[in-house]
Structures are given as structure tokens and as C-alpha cells.
KOLRO-488539 format. One line per 5 residues: for each residue z, y, x of C-alpha. Coordinates in pm, 1 decimal. Layout:
N
Z,Y,X; ...
***
This chain:
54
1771.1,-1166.2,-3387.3; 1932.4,-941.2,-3104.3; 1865.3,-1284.7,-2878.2; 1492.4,-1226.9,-2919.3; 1528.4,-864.8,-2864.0
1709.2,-909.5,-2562.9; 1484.8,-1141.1,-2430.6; 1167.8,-946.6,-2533.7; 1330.5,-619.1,-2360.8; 1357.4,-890.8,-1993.9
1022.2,-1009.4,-1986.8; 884.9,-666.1,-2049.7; 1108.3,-536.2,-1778.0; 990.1,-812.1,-1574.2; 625.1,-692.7,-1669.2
681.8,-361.3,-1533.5; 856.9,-452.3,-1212.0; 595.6,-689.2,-1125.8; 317.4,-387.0,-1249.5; 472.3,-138.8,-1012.6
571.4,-408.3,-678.4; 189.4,-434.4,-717.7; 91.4,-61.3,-741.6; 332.6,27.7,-488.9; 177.0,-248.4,-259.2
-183.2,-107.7,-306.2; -77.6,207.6,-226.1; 105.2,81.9,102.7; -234.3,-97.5,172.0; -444.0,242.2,66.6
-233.3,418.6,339.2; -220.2,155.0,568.5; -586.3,152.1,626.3; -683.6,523.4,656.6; -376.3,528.3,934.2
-589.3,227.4,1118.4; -923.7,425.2,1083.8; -778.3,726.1,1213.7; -621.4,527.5,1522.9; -916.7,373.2,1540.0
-1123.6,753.2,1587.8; -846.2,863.5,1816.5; -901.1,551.7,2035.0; -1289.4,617.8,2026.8; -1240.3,998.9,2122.6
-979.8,923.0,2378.3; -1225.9,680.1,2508.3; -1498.0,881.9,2510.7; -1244.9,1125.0,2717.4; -1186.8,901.5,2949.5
-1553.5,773.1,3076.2; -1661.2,1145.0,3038.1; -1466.9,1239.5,3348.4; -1575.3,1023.4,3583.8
***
């Protein structure tokens, strides 16, 4: 019986490992892409900077 348990408790550890990599990793994406969009703005107002002066 404590073979099954101990193999239940694995997979269900496994289950929430792979749960989390998977939150963490949309997060990271999340975060990823508002950084590009506000590079992207700065780039645009830098830009924008730039041909204004001459």
C-alpha cells in the first residue's frame, strides 16, 4: 500500500512542477512583451526626436 502512496504523492508532485514551470513561463512571456512594447514606444518617441530637429 505505501508503494501506491508513494507513487501517487510523485506524479502529483510531478503535476504541480509541470503546473507552475508553465505559470511561471506565462508570466515570463506576460512581462516579456509589455518590456518589447515599451521599447518599442521609446524607439518611436526617440524617433520622432530625432527627425523633429532637423
Amino acid at each position: 500500500m505505501t508503494k501506491y502512496l508513494v507513487i501517487a504523492l510523485l506524479i502529483i508532485v510531478a503535476l504541480v512542477v509541470a503546473y507552475f514551470t508553465f505559470v511561471v513561463a506565462t508570466i515570463k512571456i506576460a512581462f516579456g512583451g509589455i518590456m518589447l512594447g515599451i521599447a518599442a514606444i521609446a524607439l518611436l518617441v526617440v524617433w520622432i526626436m530625432w527627425k523633429s530637429k532637423d
